[in-house]
N, CA, C and O of each residue as an XYZ file, in Angstrom:
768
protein
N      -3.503     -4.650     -4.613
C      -2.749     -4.474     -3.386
C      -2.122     -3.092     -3.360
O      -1.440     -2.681     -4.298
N      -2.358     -2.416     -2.313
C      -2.086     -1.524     -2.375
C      -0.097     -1.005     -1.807
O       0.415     -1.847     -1.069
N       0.383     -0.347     -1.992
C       1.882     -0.449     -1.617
C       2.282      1.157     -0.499
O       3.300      1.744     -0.133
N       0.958      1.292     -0.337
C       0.978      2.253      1.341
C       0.831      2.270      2.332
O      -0.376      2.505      2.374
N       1.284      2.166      3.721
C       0.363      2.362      5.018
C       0.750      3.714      5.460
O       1.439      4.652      5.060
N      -0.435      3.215      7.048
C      -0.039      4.219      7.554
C       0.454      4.009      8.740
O      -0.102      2.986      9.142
N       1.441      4.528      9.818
C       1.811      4.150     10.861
C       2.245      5.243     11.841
O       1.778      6.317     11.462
N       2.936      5.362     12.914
C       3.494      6.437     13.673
C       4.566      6.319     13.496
O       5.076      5.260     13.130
N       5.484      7.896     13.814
C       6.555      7.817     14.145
C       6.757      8.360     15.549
O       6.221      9.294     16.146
N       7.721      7.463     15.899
C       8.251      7.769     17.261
C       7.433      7.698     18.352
O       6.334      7.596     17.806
N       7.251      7.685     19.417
C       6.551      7.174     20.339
C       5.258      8.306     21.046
O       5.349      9.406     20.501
N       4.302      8.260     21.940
C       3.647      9.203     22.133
C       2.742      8.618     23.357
O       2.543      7.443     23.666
N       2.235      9.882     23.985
C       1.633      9.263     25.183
C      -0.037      9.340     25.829
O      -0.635     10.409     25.709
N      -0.497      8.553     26.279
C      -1.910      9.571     26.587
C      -2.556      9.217     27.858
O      -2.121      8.098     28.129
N      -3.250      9.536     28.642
C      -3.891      9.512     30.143
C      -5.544      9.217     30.255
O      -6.312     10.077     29.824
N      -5.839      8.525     30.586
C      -7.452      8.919     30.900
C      -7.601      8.358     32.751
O      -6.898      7.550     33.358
N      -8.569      9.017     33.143
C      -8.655      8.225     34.625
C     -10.124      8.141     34.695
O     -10.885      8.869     34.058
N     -10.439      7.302     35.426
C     -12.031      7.117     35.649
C     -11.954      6.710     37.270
O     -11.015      6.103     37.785
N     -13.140      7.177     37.949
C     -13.345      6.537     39.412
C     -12.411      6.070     39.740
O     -12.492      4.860     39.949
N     -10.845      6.834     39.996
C      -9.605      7.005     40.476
C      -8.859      5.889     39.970
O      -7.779      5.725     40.536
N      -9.109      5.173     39.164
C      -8.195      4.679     38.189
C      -7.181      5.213     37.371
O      -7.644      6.324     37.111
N      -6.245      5.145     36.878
C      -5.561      5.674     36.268
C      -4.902      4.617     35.387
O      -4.407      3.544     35.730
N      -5.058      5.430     33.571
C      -4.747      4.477     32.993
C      -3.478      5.918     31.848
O      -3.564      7.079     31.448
N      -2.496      4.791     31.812
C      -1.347      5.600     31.364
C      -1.099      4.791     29.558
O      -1.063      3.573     29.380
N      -0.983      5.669     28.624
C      -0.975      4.882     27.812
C       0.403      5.552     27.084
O       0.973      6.640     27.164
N       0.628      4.258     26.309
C       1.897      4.388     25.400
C       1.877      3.979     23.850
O       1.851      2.766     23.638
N       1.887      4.971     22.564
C       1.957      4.216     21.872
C       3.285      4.490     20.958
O       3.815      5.599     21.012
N       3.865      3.364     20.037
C       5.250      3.162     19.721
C       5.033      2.547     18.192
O       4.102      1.909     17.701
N       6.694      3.161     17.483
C       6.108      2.453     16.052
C       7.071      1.377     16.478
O       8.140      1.504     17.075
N       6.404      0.176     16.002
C       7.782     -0.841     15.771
C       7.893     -1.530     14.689
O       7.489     -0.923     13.698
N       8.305     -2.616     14.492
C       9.324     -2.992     13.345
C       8.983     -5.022     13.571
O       8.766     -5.783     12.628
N       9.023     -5.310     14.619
C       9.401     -6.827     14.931
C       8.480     -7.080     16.166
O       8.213     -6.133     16.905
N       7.886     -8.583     16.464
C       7.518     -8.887     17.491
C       8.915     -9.136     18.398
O       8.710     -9.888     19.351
N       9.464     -8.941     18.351
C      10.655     -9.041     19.475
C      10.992     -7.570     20.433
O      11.207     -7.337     21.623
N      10.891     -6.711     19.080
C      10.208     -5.293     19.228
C       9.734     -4.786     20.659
O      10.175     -4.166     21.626
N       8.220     -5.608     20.086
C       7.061     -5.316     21.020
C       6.936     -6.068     22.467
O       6.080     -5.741     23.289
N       7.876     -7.098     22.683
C       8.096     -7.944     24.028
C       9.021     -7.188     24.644
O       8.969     -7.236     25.873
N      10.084     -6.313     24.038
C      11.088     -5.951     24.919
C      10.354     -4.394     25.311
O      10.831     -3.843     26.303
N       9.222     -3.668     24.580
C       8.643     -2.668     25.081
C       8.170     -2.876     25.928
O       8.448     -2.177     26.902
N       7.074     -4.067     26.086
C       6.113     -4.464     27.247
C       7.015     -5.272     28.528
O       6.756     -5.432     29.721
N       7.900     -5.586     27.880
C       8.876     -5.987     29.233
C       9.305     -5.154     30.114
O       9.376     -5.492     31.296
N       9.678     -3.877     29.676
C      10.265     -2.190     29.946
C       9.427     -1.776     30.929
O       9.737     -1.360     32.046
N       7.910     -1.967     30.261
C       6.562     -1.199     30.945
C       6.595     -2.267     32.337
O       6.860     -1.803     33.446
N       6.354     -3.443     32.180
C       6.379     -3.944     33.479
C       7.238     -3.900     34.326
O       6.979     -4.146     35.504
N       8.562     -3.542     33.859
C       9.305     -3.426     34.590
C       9.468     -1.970     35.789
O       9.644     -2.021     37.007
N       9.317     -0.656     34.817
C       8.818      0.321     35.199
C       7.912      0.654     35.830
O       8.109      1.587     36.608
N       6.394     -0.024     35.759
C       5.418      0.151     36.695
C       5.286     -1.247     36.892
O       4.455     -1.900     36.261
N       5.984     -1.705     37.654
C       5.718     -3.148     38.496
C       4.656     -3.038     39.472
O       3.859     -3.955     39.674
N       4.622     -1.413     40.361
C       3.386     -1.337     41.118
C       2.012     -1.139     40.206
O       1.072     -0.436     40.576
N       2.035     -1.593     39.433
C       0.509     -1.207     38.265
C      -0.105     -2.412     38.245
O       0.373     -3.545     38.310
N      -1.094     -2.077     38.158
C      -2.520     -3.845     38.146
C      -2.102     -4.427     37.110
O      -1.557     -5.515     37.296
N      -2.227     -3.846     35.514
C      -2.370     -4.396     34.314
C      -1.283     -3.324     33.526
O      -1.192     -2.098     33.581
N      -0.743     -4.038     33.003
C       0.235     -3.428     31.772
C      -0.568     -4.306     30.803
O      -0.112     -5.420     30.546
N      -1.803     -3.883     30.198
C      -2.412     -4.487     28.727
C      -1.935     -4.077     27.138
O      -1.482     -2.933     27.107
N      -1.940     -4.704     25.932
C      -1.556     -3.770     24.836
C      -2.108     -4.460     23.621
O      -3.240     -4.944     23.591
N      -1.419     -4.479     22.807
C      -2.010     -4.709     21.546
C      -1.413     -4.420     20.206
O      -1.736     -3.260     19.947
N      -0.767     -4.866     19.323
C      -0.006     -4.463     18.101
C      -0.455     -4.670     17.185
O      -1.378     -5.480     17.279
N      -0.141     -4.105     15.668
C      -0.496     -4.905     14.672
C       0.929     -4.302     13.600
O       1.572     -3.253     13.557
N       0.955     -5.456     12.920
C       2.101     -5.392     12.029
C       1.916     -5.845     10.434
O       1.011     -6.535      9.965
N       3.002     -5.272      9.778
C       3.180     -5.884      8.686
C       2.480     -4.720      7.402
O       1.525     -4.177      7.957
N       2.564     -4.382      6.501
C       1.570     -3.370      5.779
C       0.143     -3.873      5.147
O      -0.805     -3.156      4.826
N       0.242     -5.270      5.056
C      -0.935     -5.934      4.727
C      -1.544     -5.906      6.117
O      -2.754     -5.724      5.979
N      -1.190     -6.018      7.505
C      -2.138     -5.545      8.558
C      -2.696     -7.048      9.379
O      -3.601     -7.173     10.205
N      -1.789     -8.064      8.803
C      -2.326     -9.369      8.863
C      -1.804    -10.234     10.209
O      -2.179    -11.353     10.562
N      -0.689     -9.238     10.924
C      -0.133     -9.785     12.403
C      -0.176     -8.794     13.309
O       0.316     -7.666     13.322
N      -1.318     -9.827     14.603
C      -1.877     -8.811     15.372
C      -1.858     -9.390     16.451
O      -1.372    -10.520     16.510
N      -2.373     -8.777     17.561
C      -2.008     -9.682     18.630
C      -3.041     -8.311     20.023
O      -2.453     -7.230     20.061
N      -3.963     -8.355     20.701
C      -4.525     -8.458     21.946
C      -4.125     -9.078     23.238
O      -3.925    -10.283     23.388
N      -4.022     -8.171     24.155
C      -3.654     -8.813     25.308
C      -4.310     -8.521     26.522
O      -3.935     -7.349     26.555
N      -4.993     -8.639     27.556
C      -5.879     -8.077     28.421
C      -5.206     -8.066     29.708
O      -5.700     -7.356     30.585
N      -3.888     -8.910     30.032
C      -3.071     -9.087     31.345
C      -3.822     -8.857     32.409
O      -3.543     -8.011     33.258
N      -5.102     -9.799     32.441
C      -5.484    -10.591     33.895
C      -6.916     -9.584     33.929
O      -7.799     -9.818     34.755
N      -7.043     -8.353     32.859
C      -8.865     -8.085     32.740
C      -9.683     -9.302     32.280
O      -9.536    -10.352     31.654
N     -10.775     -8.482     33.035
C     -11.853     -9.557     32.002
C     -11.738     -9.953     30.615
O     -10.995     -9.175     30.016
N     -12.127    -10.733     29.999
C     -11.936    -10.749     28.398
C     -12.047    -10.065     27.664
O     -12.706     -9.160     28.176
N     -11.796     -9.778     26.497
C     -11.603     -8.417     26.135
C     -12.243     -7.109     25.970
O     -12.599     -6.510     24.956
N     -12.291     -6.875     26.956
C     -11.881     -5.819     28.305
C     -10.362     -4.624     27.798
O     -10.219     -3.465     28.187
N      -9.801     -5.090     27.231
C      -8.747     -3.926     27.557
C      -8.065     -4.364     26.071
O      -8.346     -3.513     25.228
N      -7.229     -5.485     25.521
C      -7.061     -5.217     24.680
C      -7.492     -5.364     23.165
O      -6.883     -5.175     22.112
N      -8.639     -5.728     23.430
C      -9.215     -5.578     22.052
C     -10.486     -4.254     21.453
O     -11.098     -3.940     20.432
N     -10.301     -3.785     23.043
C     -10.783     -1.651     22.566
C      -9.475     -1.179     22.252
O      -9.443     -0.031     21.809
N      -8.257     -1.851     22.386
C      -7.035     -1.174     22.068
C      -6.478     -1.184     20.676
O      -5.898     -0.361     19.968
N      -6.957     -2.685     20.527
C      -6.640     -3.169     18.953
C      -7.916     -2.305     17.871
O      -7.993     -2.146     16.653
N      -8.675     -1.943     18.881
C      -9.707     -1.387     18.195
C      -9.577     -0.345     17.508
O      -9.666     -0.334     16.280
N      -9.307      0.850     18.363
C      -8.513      1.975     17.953
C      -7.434      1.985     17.124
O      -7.295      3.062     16.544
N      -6.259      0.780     16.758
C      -5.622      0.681     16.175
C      -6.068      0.543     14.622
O      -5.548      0.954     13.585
N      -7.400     -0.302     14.920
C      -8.026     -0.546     13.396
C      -8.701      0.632     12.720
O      -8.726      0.992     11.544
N      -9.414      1.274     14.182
C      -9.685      2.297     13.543
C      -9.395      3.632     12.829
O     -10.106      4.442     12.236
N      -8.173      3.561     13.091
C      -7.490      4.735     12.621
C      -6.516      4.115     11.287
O      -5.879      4.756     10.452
N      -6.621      3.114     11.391
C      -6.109      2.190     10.065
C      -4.365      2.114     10.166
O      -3.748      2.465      9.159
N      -3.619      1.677     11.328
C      -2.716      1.961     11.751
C      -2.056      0.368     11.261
O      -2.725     -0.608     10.919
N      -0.136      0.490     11.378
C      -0.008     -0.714     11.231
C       1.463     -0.587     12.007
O       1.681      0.457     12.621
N       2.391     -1.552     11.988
C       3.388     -1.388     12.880
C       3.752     -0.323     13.768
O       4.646      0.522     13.788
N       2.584     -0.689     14.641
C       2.507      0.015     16.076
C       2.145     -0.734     17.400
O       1.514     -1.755     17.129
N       2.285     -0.609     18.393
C       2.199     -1.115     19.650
C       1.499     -0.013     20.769
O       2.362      0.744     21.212
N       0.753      0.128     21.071
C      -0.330      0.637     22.410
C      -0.452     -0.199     23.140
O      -1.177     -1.192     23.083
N       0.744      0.365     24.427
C       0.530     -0.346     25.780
C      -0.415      0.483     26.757
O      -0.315      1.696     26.574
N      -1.248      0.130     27.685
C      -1.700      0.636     28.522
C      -1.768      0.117     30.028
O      -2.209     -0.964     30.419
N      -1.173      1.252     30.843
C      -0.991      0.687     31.814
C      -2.335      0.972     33.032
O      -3.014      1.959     32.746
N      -2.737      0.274     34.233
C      -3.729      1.090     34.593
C      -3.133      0.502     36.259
O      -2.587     -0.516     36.683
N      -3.485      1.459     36.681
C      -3.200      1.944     38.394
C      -4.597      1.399     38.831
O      -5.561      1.952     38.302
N      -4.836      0.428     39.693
C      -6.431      0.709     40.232
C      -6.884      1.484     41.213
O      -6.101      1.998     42.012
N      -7.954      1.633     41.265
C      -8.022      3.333     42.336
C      -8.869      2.493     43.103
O      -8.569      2.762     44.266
N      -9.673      1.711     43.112
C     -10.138      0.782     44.261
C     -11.878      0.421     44.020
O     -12.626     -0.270     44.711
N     -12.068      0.970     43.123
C     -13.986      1.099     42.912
C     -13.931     -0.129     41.151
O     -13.347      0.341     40.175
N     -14.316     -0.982     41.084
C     -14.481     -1.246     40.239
C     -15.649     -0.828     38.676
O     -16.863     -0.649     38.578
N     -14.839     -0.819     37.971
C     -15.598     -0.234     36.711
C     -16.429     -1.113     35.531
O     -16.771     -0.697     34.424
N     -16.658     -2.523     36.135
C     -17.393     -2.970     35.070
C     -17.050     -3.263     33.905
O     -16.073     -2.617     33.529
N     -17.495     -4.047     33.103
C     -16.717     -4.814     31.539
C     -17.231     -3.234     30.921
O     -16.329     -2.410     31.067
N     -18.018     -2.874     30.512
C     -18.402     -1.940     29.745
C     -17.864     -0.322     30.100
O     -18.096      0.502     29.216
N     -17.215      0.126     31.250
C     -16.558      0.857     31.948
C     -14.763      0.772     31.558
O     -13.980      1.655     31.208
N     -14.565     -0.782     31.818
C     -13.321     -0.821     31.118
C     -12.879     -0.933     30.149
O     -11.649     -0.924     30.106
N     -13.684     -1.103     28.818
C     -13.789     -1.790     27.454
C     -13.639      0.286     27.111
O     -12.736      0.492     26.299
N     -14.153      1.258     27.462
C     -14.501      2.506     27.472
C     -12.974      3.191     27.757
O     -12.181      3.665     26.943
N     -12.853      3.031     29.531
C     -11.283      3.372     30.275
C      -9.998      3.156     28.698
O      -9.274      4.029     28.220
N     -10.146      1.642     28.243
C      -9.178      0.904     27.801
C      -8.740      1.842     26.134
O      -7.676      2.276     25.692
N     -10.131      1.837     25.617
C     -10.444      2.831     24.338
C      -9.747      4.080     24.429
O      -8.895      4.446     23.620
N     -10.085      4.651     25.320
C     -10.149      6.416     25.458
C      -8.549      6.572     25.640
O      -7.907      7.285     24.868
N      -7.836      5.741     26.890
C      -6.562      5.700     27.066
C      -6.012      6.084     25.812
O      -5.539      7.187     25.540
N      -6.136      4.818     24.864
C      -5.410      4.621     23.808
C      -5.663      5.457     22.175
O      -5.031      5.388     21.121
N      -6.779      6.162     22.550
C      -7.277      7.079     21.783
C      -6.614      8.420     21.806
O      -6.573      9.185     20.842
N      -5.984      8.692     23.248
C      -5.914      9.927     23.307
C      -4.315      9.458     23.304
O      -3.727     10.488     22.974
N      -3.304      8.399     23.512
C      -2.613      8.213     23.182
C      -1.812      8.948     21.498
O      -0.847      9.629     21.153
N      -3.176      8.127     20.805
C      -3.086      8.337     19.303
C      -3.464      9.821     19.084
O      -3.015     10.474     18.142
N      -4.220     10.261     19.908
C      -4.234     11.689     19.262
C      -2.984     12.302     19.470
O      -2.619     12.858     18.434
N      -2.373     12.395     20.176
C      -0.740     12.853     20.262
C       0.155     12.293     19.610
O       1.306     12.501     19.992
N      -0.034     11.499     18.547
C       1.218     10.473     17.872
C       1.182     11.478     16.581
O       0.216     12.231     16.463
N       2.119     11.488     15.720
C       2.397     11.807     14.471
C       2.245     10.846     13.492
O       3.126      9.997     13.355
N       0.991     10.850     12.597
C       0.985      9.734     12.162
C       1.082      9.914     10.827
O       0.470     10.807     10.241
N       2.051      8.870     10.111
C       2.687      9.339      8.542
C       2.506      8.147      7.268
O       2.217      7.088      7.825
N       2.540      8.054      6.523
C       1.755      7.541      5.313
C       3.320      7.225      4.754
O       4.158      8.059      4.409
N       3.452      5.667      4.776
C       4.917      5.350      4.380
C       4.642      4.617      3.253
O       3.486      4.278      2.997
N       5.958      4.217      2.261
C       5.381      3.319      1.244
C       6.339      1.262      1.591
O       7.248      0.982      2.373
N       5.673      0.464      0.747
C       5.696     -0.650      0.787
C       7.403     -0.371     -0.248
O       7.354      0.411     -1.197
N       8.714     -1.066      0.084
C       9.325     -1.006     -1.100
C      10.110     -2.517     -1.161
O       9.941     -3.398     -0.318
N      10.845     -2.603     -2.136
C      11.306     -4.089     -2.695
C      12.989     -3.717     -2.781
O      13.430     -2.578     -2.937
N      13.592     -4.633     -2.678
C      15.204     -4.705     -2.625
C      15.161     -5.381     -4.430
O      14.559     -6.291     -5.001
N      15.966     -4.538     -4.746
C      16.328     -5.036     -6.601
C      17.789     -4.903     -6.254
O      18.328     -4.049     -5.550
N      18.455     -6.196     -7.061
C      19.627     -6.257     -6.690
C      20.130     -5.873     -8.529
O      19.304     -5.579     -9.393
N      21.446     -5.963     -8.736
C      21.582     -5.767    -10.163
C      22.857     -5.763    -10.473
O      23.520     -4.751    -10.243
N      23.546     -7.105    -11.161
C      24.630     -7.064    -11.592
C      24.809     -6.776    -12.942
O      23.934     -6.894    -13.801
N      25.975     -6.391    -13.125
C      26.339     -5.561    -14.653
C      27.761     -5.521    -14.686
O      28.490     -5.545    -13.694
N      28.320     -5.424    -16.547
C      29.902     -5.451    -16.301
C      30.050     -3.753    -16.679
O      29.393     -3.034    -17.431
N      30.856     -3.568    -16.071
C      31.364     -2.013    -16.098
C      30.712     -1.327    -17.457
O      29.823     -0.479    -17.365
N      31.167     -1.713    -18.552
C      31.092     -0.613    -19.301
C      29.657     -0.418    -19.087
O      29.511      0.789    -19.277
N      28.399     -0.967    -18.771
C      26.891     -0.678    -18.898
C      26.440      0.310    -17.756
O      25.272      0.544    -17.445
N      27.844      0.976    -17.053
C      27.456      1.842    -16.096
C      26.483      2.833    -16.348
O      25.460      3.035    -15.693
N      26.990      3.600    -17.622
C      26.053      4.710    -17.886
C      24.523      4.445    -18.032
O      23.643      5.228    -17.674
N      24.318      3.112    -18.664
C      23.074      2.666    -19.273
C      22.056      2.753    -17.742
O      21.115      3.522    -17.546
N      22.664      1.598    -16.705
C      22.305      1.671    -15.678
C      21.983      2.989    -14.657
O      20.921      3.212    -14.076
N      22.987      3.638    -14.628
C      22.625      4.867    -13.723
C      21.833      6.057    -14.537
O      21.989      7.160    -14.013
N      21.352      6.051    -15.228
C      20.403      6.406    -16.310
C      18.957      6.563    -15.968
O      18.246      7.567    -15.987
N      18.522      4.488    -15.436
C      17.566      3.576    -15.608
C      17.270      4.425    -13.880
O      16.176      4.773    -13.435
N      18.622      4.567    -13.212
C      18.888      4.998    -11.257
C      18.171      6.369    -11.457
O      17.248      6.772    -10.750
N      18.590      6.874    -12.266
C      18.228      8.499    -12.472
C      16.459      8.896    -12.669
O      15.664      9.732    -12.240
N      16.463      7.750    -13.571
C      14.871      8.253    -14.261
C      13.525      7.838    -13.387
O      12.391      8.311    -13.307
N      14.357      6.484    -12.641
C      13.334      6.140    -11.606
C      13.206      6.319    -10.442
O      12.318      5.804     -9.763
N      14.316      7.286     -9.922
C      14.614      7.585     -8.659
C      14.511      6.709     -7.242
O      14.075      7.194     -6.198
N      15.043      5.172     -7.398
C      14.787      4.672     -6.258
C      16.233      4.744     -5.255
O      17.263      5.227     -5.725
N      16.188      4.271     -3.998
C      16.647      4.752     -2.861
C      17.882      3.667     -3.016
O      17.580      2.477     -3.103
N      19.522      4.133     -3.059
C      20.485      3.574     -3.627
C      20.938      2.804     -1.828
O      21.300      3.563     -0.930
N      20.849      1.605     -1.648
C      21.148      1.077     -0.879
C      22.636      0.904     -0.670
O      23.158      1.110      0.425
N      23.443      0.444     -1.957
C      24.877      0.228     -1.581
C      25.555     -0.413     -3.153
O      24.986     -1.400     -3.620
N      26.442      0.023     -3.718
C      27.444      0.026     -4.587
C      28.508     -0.560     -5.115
O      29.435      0.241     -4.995
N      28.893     -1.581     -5.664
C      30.042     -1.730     -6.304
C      30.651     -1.867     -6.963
O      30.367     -2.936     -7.504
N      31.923     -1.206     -7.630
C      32.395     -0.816     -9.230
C      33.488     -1.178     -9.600
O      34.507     -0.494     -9.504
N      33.411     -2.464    -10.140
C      34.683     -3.231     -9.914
C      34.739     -4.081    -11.346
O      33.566     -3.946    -11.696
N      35.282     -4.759    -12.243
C      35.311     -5.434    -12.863
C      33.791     -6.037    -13.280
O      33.324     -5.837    -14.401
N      33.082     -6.795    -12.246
C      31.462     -6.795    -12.218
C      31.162     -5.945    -11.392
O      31.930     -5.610    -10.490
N      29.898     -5.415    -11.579
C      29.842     -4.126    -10.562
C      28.539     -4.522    -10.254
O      27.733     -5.020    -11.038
N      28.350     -4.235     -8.883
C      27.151     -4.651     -8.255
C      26.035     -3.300     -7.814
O      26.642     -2.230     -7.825
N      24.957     -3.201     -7.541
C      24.299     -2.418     -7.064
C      22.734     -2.554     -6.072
O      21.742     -2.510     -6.800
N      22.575     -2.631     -5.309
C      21.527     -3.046     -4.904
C      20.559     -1.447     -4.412
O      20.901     -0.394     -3.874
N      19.307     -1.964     -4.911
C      18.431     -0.525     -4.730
C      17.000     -0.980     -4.204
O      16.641     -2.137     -3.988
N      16.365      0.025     -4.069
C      15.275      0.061     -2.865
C      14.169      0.730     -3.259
O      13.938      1.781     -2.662
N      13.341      0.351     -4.209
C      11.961      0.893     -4.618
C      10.476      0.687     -4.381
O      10.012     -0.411     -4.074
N       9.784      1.736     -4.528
C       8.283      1.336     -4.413
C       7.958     -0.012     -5.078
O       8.256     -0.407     -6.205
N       7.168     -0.708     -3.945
C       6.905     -2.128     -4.372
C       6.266     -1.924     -6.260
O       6.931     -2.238     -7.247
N       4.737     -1.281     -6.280
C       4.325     -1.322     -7.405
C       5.406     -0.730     -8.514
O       5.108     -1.371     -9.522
N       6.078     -0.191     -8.732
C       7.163      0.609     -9.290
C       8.093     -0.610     -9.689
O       8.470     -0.599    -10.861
N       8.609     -1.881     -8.725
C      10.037     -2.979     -8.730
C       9.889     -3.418    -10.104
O      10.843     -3.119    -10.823
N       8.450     -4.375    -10.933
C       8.895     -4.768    -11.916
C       8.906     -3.891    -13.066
O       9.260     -4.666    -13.955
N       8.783     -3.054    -13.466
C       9.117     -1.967    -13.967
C      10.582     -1.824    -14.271
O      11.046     -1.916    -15.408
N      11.275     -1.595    -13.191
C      12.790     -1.096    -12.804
C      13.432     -2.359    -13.390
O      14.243     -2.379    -14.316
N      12.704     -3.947    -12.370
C      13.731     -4.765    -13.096
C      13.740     -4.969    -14.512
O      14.851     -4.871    -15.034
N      12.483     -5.305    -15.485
C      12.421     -5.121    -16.474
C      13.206     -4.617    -17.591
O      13.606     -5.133    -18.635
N      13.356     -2.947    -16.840
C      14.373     -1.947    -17.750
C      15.781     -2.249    -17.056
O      16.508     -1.260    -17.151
N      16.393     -3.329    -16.377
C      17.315     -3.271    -16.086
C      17.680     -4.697    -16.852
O      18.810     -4.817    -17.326
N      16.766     -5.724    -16.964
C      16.794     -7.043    -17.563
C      16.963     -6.748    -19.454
O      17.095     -7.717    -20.201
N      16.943     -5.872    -19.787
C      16.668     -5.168    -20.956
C      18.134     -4.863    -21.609
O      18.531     -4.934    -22.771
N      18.725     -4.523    -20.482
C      20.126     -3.664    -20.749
C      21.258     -5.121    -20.990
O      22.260     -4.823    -21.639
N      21.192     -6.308    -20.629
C      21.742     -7.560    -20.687
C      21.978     -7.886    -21.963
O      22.474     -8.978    -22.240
């Protein structure tokens, strides 16, 4: 298992039009399916005059929660060239909405399966896309005097100090690369 993805940051946009269609695309990093309902809620709300607000997410770093939506195209028709592009670029907690204007000429399953792609392609070519890691919450109690021992174990492994406390028992909770956690706890189970 690997303890990397890859995903976007921050949001980004892209256009394609065909035989006066117009398809507006959006893509977003997110975090939660609650996330991704209150984005696509936004979009409909914003272009209420639009045919289809379609999209498509996938989540999680294993890549295993996903979701297609075609909003009233043919079957998939719109969002599963969307989810497509998502796979193909090997993307993961992200959301590509696409919105499309109809221009009045219809384009055919194979026309829109194309429209739906390209939108969301050129979306992604404008996104910043960054290579994050998988990490684990290690919690770690200790009585004072083993401070030094501990911030030692903080030092040598450099993980990301979440929050602190130095008190009679002293608490610490930290934030490391998944493959890296039993390692850390190990040398921290050691010091007991």
């Amino acid at each position: 298992m690997t303890d990397e993805y890859k995903t976007i940051s921050g949001t980004s946009e892209g256009y394609y039009t065909e035989k006066r269609s117009k398809f507006l695309a959006f893509a977003h990093h997110v975090e939660t399916t609650d996330e991704v309902k209150d984005i696509v809620a936004g979009y409909r709300k914003k272009y209420y005059d639009a045919r289809h607000v379609c999209y498509a997410y996938m989540l999680g770093a294993e890549r295993l929660e996903f979701r297609a939506n075609d909003d009233g195209e043919p079957s998939s028709t719109a969002g599963k060239p969307i989810l497509g592009q998502i796979n193909s670029n090997e993307l993961t907690n992200i959301l590509i909405v696409v919105v499309r204007y109809y221009g009045g000429v219809n384009l055919g399953t194979s026309g829109l399966i194309v429209a739906y792609r390209e939108a969301a392609a050129d979306a992604l070519a404008h996104a910043t896309v960054e290579t994050r890691q998988v990490e684990e919450i290690v919690k770690y109690s200790f009585a004072y005097p083993q401070m030094n021992d501990v911030m030692r174990i903080v030092k040598d492994m450099n993980p990301r100090i979440i929050s602190q406390t130095f008190e009679n028992t002293c608490e610490i909770v930290l934030s490391i690369r998944k493959s890296e956690a039993e390692l850390l706890c190990s040398r921290l189970a050691k010091l007991l």
